[in-house]
matplotlib code that plots the C-alpha trace (Angstrom):
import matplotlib.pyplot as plt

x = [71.1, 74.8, 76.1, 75.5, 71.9, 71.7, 72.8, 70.3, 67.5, 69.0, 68.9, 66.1, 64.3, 65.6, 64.4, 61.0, 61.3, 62.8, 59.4, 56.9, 58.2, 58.6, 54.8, 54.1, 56.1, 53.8, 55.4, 54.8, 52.3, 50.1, 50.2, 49.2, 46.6, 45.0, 45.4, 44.5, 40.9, 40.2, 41.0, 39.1, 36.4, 36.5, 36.2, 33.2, 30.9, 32.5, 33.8, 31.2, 31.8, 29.9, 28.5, 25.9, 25.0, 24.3, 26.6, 26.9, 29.1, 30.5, 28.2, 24.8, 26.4, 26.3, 23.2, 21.4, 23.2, 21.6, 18.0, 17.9, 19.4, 17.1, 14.2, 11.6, 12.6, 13.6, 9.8, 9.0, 12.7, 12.5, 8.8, 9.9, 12.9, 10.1, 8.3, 11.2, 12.2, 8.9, 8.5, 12.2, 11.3, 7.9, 9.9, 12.8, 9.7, 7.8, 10.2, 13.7, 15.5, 19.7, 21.0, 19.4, 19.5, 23.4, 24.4, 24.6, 23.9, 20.6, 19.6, 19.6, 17.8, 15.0, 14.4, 12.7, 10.2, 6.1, 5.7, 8.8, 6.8, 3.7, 5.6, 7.0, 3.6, 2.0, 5.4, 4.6, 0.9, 1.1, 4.2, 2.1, -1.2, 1.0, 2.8, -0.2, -2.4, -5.0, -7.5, -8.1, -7.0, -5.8, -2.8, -1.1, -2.1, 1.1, 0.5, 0.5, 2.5, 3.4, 5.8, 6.8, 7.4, 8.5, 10.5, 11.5, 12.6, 14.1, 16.7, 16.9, 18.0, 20.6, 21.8, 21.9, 24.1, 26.9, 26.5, 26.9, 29.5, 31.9, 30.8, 34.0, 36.2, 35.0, 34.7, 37.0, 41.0, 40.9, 39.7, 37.1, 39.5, 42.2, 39.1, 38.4, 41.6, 41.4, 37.8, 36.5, 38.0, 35.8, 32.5, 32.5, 32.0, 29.6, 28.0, 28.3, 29.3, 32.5, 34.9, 34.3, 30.8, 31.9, 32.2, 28.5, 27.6, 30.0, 29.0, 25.3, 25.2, 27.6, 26.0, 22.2, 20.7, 20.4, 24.6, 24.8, 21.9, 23.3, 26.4, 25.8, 23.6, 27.2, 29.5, 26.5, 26.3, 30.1, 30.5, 32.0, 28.3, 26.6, 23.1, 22.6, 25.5, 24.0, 20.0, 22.1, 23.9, 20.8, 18.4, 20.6, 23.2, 21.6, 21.4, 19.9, 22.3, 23.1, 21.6, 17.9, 18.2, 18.9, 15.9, 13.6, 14.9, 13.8, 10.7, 10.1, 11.6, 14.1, 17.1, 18.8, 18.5, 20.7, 23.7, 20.9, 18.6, 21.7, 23.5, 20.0, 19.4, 23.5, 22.5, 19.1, 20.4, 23.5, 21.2, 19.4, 22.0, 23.2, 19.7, 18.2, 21.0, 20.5, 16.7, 14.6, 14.3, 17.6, 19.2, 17.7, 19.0, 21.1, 25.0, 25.4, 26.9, 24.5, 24.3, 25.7, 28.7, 31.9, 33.7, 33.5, 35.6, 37.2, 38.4, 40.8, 43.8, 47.2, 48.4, 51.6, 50.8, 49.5, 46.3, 47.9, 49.9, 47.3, 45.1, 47.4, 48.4, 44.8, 44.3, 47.3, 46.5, 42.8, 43.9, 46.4, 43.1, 41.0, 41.2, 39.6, 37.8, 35.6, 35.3, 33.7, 32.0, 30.7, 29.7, 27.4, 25.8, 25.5, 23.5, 21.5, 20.6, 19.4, 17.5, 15.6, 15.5, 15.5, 12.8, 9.9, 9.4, 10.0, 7.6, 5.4, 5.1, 5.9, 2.9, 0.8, 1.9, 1.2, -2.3, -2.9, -1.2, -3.3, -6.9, -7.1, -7.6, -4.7, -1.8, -4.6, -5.5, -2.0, -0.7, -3.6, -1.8, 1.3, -1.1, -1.0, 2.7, 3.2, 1.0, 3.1, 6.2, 5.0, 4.8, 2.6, -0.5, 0.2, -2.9, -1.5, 1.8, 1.1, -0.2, 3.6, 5.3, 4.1, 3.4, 6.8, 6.6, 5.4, 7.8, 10.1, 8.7, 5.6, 5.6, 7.4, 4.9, 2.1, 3.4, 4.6, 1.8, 1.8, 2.4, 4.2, 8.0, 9.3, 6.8, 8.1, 11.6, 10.8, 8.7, 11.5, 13.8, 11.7, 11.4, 15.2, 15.5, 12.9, 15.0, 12.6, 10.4, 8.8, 8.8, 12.7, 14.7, 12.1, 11.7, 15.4, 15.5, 12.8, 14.1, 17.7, 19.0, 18.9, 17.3, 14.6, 11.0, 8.5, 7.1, 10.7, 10.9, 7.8, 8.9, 12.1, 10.2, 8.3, 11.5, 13.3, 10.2, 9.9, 13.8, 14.5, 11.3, 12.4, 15.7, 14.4, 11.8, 14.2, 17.0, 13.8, 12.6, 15.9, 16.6, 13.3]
y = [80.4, 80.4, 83.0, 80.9, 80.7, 84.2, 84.9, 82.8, 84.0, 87.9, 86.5, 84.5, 88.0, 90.1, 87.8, 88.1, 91.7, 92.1, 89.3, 91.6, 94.8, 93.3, 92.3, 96.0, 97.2, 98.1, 98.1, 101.5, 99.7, 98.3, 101.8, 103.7, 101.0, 102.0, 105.3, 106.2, 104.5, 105.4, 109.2, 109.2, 107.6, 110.3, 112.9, 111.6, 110.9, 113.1, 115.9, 119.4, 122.2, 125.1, 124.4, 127.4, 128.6, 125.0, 123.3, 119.5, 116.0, 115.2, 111.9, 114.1, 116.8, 113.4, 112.0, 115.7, 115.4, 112.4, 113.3, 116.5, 114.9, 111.9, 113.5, 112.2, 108.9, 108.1, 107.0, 104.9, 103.2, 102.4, 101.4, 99.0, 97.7, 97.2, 94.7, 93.2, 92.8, 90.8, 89.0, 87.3, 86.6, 84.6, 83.3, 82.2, 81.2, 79.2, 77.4, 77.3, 78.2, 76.8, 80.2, 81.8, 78.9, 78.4, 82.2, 83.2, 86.8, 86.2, 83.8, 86.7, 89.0, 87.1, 84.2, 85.9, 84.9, 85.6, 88.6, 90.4, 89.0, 90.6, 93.5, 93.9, 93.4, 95.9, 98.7, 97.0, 97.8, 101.3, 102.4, 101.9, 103.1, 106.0, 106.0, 105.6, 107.7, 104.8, 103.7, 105.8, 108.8, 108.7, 106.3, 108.2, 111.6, 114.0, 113.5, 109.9, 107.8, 110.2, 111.9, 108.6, 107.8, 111.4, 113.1, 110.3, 107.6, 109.0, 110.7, 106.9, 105.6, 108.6, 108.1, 104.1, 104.7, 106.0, 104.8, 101.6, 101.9, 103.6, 102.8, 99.7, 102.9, 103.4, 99.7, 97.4, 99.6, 99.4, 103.2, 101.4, 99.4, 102.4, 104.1, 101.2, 101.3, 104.9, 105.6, 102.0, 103.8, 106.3, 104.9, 101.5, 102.8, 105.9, 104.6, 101.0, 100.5, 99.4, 102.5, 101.9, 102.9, 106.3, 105.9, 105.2, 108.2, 111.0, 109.5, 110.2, 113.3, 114.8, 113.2, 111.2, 108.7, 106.8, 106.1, 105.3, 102.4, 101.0, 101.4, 99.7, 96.8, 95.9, 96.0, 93.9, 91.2, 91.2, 90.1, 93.6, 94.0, 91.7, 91.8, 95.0, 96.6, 96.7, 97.8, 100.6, 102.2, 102.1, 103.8, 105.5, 106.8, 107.5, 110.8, 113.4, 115.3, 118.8, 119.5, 118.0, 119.6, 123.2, 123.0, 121.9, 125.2, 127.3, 125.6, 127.1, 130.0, 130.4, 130.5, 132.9, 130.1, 127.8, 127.8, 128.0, 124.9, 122.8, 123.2, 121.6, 119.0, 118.2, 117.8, 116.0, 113.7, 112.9, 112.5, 110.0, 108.1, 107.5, 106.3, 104.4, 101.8, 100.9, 100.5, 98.2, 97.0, 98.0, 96.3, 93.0, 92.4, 89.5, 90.4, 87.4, 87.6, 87.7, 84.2, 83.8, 86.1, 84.5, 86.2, 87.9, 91.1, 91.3, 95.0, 94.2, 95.8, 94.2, 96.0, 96.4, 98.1, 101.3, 101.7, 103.9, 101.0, 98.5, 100.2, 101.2, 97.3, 96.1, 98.9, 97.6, 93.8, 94.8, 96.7, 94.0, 91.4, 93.4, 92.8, 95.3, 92.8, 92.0, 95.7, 96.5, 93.0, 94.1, 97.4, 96.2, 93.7, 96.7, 98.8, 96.0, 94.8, 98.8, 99.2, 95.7, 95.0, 98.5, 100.6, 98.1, 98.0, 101.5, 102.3, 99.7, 101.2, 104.4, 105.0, 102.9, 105.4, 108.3, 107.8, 107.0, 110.8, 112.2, 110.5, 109.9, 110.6, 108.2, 110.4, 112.7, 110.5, 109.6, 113.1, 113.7, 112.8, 115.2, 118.1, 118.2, 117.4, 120.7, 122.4, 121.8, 122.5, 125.8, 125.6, 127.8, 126.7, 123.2, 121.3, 122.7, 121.3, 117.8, 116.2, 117.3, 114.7, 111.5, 112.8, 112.1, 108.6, 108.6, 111.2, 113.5, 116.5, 116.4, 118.0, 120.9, 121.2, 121.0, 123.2, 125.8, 128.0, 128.1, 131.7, 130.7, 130.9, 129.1, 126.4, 126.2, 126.0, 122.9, 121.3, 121.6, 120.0, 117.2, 115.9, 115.6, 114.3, 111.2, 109.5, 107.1, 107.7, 105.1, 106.9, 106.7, 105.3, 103.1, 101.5, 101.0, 99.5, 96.7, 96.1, 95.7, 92.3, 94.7, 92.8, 95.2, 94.7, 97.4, 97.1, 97.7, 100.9, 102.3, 101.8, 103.7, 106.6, 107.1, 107.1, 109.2, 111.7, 111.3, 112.0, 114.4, 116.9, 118.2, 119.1, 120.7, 122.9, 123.9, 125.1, 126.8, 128.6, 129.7, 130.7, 132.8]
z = [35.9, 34.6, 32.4, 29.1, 29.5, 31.1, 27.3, 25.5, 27.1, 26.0, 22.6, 22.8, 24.2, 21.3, 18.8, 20.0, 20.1, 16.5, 15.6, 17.3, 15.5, 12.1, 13.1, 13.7, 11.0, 7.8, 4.0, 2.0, -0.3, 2.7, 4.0, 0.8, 0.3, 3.4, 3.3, -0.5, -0.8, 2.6, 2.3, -0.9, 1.5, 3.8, 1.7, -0.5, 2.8, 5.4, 3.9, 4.3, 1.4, 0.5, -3.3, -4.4, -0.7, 0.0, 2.9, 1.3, 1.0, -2.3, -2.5, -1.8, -4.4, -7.1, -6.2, -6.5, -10.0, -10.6, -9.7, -11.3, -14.9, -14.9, -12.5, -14.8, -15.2, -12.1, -11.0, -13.9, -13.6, -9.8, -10.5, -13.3, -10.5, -8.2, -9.9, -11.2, -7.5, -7.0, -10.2, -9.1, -5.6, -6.0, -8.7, -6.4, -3.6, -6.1, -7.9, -6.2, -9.2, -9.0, -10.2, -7.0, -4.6, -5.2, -5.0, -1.3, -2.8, -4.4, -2.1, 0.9, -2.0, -2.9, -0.7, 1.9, 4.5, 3.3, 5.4, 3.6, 0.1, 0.6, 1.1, -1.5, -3.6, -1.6, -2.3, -6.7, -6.0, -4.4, -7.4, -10.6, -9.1, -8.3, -11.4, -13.5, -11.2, -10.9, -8.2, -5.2, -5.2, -1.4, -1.9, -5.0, -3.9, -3.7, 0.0, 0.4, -2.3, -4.8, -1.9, -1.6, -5.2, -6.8, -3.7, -1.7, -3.7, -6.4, -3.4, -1.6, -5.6, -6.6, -2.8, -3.0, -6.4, -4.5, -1.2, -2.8, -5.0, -2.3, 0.8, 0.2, 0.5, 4.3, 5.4, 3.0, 3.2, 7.3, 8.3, 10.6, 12.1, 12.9, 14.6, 16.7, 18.1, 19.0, 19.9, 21.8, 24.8, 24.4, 23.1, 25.3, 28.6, 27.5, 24.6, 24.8, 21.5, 19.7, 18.4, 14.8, 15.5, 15.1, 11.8, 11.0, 13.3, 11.6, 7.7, 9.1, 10.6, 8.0, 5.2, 5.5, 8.0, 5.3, 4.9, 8.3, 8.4, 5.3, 6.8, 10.3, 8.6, 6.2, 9.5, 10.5, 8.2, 8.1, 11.8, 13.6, 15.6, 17.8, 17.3, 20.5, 18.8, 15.4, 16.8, 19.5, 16.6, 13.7, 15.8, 17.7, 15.9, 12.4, 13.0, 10.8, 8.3, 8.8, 5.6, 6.4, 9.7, 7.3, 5.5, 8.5, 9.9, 7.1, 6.8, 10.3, 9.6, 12.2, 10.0, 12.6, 14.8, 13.4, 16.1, 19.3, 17.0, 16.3, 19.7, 21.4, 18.9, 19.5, 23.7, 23.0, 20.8, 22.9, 26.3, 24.2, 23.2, 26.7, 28.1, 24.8, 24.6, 28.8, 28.7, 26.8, 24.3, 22.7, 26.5, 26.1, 22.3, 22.8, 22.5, 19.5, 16.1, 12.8, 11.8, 8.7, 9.2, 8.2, 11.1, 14.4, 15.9, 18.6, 19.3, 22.4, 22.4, 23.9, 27.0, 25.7, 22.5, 22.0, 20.5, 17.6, 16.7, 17.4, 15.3, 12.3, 12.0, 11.9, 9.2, 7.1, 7.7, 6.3, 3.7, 2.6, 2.6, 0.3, -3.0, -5.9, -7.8, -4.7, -3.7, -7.3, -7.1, -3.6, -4.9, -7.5, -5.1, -2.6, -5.2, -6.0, -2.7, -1.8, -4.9, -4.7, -0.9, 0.7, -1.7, -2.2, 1.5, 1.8, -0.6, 1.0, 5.1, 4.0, 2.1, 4.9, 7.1, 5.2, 4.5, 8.2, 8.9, 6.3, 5.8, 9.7, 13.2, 14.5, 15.2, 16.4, 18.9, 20.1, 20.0, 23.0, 26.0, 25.1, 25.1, 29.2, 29.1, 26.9, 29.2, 32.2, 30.3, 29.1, 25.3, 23.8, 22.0, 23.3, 21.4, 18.4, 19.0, 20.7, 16.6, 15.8, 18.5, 16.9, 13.5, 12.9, 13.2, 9.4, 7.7, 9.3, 7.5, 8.7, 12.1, 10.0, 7.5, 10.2, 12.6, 10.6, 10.6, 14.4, 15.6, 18.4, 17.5, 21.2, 20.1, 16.3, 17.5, 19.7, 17.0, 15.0, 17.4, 18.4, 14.8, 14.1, 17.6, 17.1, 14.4, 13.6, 10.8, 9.0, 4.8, 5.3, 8.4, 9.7, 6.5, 6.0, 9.1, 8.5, 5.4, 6.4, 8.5, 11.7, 14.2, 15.3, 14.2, 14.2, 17.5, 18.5, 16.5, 17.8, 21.2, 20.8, 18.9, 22.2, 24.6, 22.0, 22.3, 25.8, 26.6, 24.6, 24.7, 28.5, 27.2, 24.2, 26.1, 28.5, 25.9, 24.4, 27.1, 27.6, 24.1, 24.3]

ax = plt.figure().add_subplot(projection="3d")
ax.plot(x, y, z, "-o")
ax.set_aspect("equal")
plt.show()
């Protein structure tokens, strides 16, 4: 090569260089545009303060608002939303109407398959006997639907509010995509997940379970989770909030617990997350795309870039997409889609699975073979205690409330655990879960309660017994 090409090639060279760092190099007004909404995002769902003795999130501290200012209309609106919810989709079944059948958005809403139908009119029926405090006394007792229908869902429609509404902040302005870059290193090979999954985990266990399935089922639909990815992360990493796990505590009274309680829920819950995603049936989800998202991610990171860079540009480049128009649009259609697709079905299995808990001998019957397993692990008034470890299964507070008045405090402290441990619970989670697009059914959920029992229980009995 003479010296005249040797020189070309030089140039040629620095011209790509100068290409790949004007590629790399963000304008002030892409950066601010990431950085603004999503700080404000951050600090709305992941940001703990002290407010009255309390430790909360500024998006719980609105929705409490909310709930306490319209705490007695709440019920009879989210009734009145219910039926609506049903009235439009036999509507849309029955007679196809253009205004729904041409909008993408509705279509999902209210076009849904006969088994998601009849859900819903069971979650109408159960409401306004509840509301009205009609027909048998068992399904709109204060243990059975009216928990469901005045404690439960007027938190899931405050919540919904504001999860909706700014939930854009955290996925839309490229935060998710800046902590793919960094953290895929880090939760590929031990969690088998993408790095943005992260996200969903901190907005969950800092703020509700509920954020991070609503979360994980819009990173979902949008194409950034295969099908595995998107089951792993909402049964897995859905974690419990730090304030649920607070008043579980003092339900048990072991308040000077908290640091000895949190750090074995912290180990249970990550030993779980190891196993769960490499045994069935969260394994043998198939690794493809949701099939009507528009696009699908691809987090790999050019070996010559650093994943700082990498992950700033994709920020940017996202940031630069979004426009506000859709992100309030989005907002709206995020609210709507909680309050019509999420709470009829979890009023629906919810209150199923209460009045099973309550009126009879099921969980009874299925809490039996954990009373040897207790024996042999040394917990204390282990017959007691074995009701507690698939109680849960129908509402998180129950192996609280039931075990509370065991004497034992060794055996309190790993009831405790094992209910924030489990996850799945079918008056919250669970029903978010089947009425999301996740693809996990309830078999699937039921199977995954047992591991999660099953996994974590040994660890939680042996911190105990140390602890004690």
């Amino acid at each position: 090569m003479n010296e005249a090409e040797l020189g070309n090639e030089k140039i040629l060279n620095q011209h790509d260089s100068q290409d790949d760092d004007m590629k790399f190099r963000n304008s002030r007004e892409d950066l601010l545009k990431f950085l603004i909404p999503s700080s404000f995002g951050i600090m709305l769902f992941m940001i703990p303060f002290n407010f009255q003795g309390e430790i909360t999130i500024p998006v719980a501290l609105l929705a409490g608002w909310v709930q306490e200012t319209f705490a007695s209309v709440i019920p009879g609106f989210m009734t009145a939303v219910i039926a609506l919810t049903v009235v439009i989709t036999v509507t849309a079944k029955r007679f196809k109407p253009s205004w729904i059948i041409n909008s993408p958005f509705l279509k999902g809403l209210f076009d849904v398959t006969p088994v998601w139908i009849w859900a819903r009119i069971l979650g109408m029926v159960f409401a306004v006997l509840t509301l009205f405090r009609i027909g048998p006394e068992w399904i709109w007792s204060d243990a059975t639907g009216g928990l469901l229908l005045y404690s439960l869902i007027p938190v899931l429609a405050a919540v919904f509010i504001f999860a909706g509404l700014f939930l854009p902040l955290l996925l839309d302005f490229g935060l998710l995509d800046l902590c793919g870059a960094l953290l895929t290193k880090i939760m590929r090979p031990i969690f088998t997940l993408p790095g943005r999954s992260s996200i969903d985990c901190l907005a969950s266990w800092l703020g509700d379970g509920t954020i991070g399935v609503l979360l994980t089922n819009k990173q979902y639909e949008n194409g950034y989770y295969t099908k595995r990815e998107a089951a792993v992360i909402g049964t897995t990493f859905s974690v419990v909030s730090i304030t649920f796990t607070i008043v579980v505590l003092t339900l048990m009274e072991l308040q000077h617990m908290f640091f000895q309680y949190y750090l074995t829920i912290v180990l249970a819950g990550l030993v779980a997350a190891l196993i769960c995603p490499r045994i069935p049936p969260l394994s043998k989800k198939a690794d493809h795309y949701y099939e009507q998202a528009e696009n699908q991610f691809d987090e790999e990171i050019p070996s010559d870039i650093s994943s700082f860079k990498w992950g700033l540009n994709q920020a940017t480049t996202q940031a630069r997409k979004t426009k506000w128009t859709s992100v309030i649009k989005g907002g709206g259609q995020n609210v709507l889609d909680m309050w019509m697709g999420v709470i009829p079905i979890v009023m629906a299995i919810g209150t199923v699975a209460l009045i099973i808990a309550e009126h009879t001998p099921v969980f009874e019957y299925l809490g039996a073979p954990f009373v040897p397993l207790l024996q042999l692990l040394n917990v204390p008034y282990a017959a007691e205690a074995a009701q507690t470890m698939v109680v849960g299964f129908a509402d998180m507070f129950l192996p609280a409330v039931i075990g509370s008045g065991i004497e034992s405090p060794l055996t309190r402290f790993v009831i405790a655990c094992v209910s924030v441990s489990q996850l799945i619970y079918m008056s919250e989670v669970g029903g978010l879960l089947l009425g999301s697009k996740l693809p996990v059914n309830f078999k699937d959920l039921v199977i995954i309660f047992a591991e999660r029992t099953l996994i974590t229980l040994p660890i939680i009995v042996f911190m105990a017994h140390v602890f004690f």
